[in-house]
MIBASE-15282 format. One record per residue (C-alpha): x, y, z; residue in three letters. Coordinates in steps of 0.001 Angstrom, whole numbers, plus 500000, padded with zeros to 6 digits. Layout:
BEGIN
GUKOL      px      py      pz  sese
GUKOL       X       Y       Z   ala
...
END
This chain:
BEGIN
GUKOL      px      py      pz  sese
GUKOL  810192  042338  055242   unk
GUKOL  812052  043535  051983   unk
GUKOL  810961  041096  048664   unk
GUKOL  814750  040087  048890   unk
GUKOL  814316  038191  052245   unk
GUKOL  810699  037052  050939   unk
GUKOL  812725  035270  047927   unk
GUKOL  815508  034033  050635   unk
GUKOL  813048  031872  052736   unk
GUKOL  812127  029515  048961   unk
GUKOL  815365  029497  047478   unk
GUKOL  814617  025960  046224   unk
GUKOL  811540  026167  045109   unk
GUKOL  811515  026039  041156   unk
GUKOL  815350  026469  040933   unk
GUKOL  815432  030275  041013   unk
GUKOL  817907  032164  042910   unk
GUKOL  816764  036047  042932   unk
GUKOL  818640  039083  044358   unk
GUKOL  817703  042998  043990   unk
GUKOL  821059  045170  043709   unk
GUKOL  822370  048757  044213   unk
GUKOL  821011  049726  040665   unk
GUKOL  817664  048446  041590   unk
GUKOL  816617  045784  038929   unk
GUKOL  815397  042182  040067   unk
GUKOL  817676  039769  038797   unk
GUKOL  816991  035903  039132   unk
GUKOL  818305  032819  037681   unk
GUKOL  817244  029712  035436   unk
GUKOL  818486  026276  036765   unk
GUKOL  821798  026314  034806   unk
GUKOL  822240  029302  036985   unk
GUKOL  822948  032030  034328   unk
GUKOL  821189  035333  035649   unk
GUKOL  818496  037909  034055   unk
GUKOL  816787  040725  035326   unk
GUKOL  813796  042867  035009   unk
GUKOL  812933  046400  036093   unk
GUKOL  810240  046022  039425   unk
GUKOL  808019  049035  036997   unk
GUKOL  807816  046569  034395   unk
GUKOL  806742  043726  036618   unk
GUKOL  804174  045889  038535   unk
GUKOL  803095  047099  034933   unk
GUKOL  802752  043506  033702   unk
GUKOL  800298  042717  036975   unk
GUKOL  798417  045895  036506   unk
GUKOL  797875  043894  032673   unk
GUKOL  797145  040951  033837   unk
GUKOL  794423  042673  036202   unk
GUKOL  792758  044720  033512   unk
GUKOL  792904  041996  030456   unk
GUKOL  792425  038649  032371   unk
GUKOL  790079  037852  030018   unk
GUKOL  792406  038273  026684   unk
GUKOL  795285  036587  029140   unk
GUKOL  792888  033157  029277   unk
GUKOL  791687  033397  026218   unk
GUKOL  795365  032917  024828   unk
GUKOL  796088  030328  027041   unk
GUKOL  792806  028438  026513   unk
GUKOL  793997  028306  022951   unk
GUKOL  797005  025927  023595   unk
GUKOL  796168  022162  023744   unk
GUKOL  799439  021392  026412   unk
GUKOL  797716  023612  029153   unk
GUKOL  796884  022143  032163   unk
GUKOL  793364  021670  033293   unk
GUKOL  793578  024818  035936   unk
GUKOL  794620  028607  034493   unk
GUKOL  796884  028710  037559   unk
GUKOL  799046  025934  036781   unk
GUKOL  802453  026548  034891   unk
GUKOL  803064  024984  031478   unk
GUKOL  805307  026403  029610   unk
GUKOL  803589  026933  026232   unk
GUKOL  800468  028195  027394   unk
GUKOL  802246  030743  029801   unk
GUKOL  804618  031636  026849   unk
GUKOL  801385  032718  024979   unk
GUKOL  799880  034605  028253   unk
GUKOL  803624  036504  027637   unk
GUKOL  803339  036590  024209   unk
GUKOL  800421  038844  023787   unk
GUKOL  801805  041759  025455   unk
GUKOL  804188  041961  022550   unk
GUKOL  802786  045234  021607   unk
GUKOL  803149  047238  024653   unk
GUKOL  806255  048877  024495   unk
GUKOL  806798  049214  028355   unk
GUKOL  806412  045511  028837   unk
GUKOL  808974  044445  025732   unk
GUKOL  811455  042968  028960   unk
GUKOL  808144  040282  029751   unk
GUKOL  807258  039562  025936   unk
GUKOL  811166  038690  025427   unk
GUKOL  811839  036973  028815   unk
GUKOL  808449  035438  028329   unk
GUKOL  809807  033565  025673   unk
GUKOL  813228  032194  026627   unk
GUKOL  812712  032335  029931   unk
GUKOL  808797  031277  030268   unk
GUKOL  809043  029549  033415   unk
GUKOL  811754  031631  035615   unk
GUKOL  809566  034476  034619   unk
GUKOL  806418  033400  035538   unk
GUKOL  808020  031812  038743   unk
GUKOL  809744  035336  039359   unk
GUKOL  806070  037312  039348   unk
GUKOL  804328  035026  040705   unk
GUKOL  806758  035225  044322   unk
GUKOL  805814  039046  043807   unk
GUKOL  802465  038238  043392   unk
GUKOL  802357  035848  046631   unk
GUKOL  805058  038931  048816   unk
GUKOL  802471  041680  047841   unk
GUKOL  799651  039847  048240   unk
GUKOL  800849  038024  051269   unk
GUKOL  800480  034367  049975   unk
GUKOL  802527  031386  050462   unk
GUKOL  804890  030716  047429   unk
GUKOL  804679  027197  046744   unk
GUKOL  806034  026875  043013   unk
GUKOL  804430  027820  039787   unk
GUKOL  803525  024017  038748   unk
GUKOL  801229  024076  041670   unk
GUKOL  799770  027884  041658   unk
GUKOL  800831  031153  039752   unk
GUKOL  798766  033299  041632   unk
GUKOL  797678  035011  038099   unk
GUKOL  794219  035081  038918   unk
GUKOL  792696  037997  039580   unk
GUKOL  791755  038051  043004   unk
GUKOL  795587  037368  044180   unk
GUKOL  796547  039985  041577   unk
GUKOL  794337  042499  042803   unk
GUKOL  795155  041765  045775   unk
GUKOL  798741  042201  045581   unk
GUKOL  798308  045690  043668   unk
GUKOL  796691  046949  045952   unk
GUKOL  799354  046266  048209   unk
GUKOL  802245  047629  045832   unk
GUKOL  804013  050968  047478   unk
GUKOL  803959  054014  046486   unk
GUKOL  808007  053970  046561   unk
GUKOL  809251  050663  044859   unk
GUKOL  812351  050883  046215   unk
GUKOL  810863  049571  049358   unk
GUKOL  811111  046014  048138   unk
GUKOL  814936  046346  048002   unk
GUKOL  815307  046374  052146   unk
GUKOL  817368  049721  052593   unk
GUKOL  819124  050440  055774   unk
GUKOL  816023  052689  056652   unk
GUKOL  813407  049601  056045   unk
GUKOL  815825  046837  057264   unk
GUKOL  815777  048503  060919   unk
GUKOL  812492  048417  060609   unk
GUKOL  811746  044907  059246   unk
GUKOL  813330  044036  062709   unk
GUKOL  809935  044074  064425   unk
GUKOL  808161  042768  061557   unk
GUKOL  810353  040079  061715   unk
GUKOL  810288  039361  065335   unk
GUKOL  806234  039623  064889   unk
GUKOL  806473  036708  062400   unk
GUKOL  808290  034737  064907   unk
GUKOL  806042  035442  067596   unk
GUKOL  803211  034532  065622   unk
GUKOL  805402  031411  064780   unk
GUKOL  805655  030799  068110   unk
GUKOL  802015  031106  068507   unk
GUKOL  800996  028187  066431   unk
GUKOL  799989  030237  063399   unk
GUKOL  799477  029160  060306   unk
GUKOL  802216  030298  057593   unk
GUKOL  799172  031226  055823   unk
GUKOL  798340  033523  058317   unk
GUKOL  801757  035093  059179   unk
GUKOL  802109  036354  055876   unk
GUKOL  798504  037650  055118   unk
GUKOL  799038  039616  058634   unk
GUKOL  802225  040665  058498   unk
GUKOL  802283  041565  054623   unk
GUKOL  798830  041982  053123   unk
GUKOL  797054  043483  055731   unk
GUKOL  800285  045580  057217   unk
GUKOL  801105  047027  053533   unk
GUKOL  797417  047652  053295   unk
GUKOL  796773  049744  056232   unk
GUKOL  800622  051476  055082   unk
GUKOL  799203  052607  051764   unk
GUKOL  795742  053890  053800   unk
GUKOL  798019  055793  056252   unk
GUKOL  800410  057537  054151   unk
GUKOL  797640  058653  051528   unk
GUKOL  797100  061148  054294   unk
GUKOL  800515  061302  055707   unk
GUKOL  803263  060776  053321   unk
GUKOL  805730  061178  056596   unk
GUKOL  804283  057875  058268   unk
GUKOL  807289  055107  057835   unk
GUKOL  805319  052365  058605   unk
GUKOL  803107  050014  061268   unk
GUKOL  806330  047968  062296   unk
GUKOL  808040  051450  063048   unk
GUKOL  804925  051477  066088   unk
GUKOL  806527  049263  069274   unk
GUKOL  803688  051601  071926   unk
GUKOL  800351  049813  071623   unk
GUKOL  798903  053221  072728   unk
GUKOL  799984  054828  069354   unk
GUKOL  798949  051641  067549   unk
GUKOL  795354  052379  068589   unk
GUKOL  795501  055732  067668   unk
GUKOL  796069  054748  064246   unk
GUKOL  793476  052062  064167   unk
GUKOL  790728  054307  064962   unk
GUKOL  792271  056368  062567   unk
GUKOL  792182  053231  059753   unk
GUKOL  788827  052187  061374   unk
GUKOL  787433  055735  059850   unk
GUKOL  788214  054883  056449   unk
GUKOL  785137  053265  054288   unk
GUKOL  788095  052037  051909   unk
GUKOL  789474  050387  055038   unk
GUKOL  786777  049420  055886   unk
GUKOL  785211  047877  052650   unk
GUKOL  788913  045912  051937   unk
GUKOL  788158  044428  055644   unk
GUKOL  784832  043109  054795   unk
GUKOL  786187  042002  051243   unk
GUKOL  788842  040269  053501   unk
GUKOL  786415  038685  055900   unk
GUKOL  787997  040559  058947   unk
GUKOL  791604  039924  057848   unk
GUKOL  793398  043427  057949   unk
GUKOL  791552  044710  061144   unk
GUKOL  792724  041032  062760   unk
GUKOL  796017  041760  061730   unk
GUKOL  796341  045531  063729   unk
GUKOL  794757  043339  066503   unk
GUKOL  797374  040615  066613   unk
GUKOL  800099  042892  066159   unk
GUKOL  798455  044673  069273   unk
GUKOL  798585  041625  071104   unk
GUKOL  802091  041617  070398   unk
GUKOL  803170  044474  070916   unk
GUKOL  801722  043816  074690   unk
GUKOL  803972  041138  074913   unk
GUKOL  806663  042503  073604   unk
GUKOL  806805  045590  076099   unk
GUKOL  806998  042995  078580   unk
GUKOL  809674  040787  076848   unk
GUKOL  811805  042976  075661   unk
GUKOL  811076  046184  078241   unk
GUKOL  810589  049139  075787   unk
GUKOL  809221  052455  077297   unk
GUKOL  806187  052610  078530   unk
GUKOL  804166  055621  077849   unk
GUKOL  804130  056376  081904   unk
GUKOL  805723  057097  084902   unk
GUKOL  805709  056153  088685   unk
GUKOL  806188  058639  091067   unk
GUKOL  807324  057353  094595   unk
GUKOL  807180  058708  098182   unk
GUKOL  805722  059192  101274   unk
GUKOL  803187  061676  101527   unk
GUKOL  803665  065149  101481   unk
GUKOL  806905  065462  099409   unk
GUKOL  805201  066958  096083   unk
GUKOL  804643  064242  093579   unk
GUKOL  801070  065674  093202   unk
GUKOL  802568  069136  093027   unk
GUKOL  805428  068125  090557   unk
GUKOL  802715  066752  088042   unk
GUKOL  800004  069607  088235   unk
GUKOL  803203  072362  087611   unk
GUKOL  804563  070247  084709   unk
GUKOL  800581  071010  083321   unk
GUKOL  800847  074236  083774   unk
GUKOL  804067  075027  082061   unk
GUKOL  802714  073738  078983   unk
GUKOL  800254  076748  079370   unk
GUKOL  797421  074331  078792   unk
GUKOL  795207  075241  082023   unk
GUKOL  793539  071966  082600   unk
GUKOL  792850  070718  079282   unk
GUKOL  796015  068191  079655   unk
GUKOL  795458  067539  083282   unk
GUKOL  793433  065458  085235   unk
GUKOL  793587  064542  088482   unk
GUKOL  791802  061433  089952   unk
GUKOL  791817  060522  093439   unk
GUKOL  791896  056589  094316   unk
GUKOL  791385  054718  097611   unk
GUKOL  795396  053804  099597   unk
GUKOL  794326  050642  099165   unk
GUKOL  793374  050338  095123   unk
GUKOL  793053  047565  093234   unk
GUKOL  790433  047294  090759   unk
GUKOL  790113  049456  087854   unk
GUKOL  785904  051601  089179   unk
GUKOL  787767  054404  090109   unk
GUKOL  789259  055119  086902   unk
GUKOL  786765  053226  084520   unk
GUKOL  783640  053472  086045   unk
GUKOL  781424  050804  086937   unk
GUKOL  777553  049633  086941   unk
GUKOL  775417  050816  089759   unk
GUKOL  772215  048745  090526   unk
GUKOL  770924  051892  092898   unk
GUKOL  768153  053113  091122   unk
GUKOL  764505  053505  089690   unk
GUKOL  764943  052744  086145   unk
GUKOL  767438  049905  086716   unk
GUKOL  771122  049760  086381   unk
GUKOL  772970  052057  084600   unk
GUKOL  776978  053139  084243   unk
GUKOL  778442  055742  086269   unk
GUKOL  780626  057358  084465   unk
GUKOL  783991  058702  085679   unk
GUKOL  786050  062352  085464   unk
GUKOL  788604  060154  084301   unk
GUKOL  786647  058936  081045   unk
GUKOL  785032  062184  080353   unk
GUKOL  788780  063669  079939   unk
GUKOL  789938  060752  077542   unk
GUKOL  786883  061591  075478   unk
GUKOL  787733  065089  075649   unk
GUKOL  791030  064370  074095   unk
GUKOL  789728  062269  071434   unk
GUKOL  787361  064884  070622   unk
GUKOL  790879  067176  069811   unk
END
């Protein structure tokens, strides 16, 4: 999901209409409806402030007697000081100037970037800004490494179909709003930003519809102590998320009949099907590295064959016997 359809689904919330052009600049409204806009740098540079001087940030609101009684609750002279004190960074003049004209579109304008990074629900700056710095950490951690992904190019938009169609699945699954948009943009941009630090060609988790390739990634993710440590910090969240969309992705193969990553071979016995396989093998010049062949009973119907199962035959107890067939896929994860 772009930040433009983020924006779309509260366009009534603090009377703010916001749109993200050609030129790339985020422009938003004030309830008279005249328009402004700021540069997405400027707002992620503002966040990354807010993040490292959270202290100076409440210390200049604490200083206004009109504040409310909570940090993360608008009012508009105590946020116009929060904006105020950034006066003397030249890259963030835009938030120093807006701050002060525009002190409440402003703050309601970063705070729905704080909630889409961070994967929050936006529920109006009177009630939470999000500028505490948890949710802001959370949300830079999430920012990508191209900001023109929060415009929704024709590239993204094809594949923010499946992330939206995830969303309405989990919809449909009785889950929380909460929850749709901490696992289908927190924890999805997360795992993005882990990715492409080793592979700046990956375009994305919803560009995955095989659940095969899905887990192939998630042992990949699953390797990663800064994975791994955000996951903890998260109590479970991001590694819930890859599961869900998993569980999707299951259903959706069904649903909607994308490929499958096999093939069925019919015929009565004797015609080559067996042959046909073991010769595509062996034009990939792989010997039997790529190719293994296990035999099943006419009659199967229960996974032993292929998976193994426990045997209760034997001096020291039970034990697993393991099968050809799970001695390859080890094999292959080993390369």
């Amino acid at each position: 999901m772009s930040f433009q359809n983020y924006c779309n689904q509260q366009p009534n919330i603090d009377n703010q209409k916001v749109s993200i052009n050609s030129t790339f600049v985020i422009s938003f409204s004030n309830k008279t409806g005249k328009i402004f806009t700021i540069d997405p740098s400027v707002a992620i540079n503002f966040l990354k402030f807010l993040d490292q001087s959270y202290e100076k940030c409440h210390a200049a609101w604490d200083e206004v007697t009109t504040k409310k009684d909570i940090y993360t609750k608008f009012e508009q002279n105590s946020y116009r000081a929060i904006f105020r004190i950034v006066s003397g960074e030249e890259e963030l003049t835009p938030i120093s100037s807006l701050g002060g004209s525009q002190t409440r579109q402003l703050a309601a304008i970063l705070s729905r970037l704080i909630c889409y990074l961070g994967g929050f629900e936006y529920v109006g700056v009177d009630k939470n800004t999000y500028f505490d710095p948890v949710s802001v950490k959370n949300a830079l951690n999430a920012v990508p490494k191209d900001l023109t992904a929060l415009v929704g190019t024709a590239k993204s938009q094809r594949l923010d179909d499946l992330g939206e169609t995830f969303k309405s699945w989990m919809r449909d699954n009785k889950l929380s709003e909460k929850t749709i948009n901490s696992y289908s943009v927190a924890s999805v941009n997360y795992a993005n930003q882990c990715i492409k630090a080793s592979n700046d060609n990956f375009t994305g988790i919803f560009s995955i519809a095989i659940p095969m390739i899905l887990d192939g990634l998630t042992q990949k993710l699953d390797s990663m102590s800064e994975w791994n440590e955000q996951n903890e910090r998260g109590n479970g969240m991001y590694r819930a998320a890859l599961n869900k969309y998993r569980e999707f992705l299951l259903s959706l193969n069904s649903i909607m009949r994308l490929p499958k990553p096999f093939l069925l071979l019919a015929g009565i016995s004797g015609t080559g099907k067996t042959r046909f396989v073991r010769e595509q093998a062996a034009a990939h010049n792989k010997g039997n590295s790529n190719y293994c062949l296990i035999p099943v009973r006419p009659d199967w119907h229960e996974p032993s064959d292929l998976l193994g199962y426990i045997s209760r035959i034997g001096l020291e107890g039970p034990c697993y016997v393991v099968t050809k067939l799970l001695v390859f896929i080890v094999a292959a994860w080993q390369n």
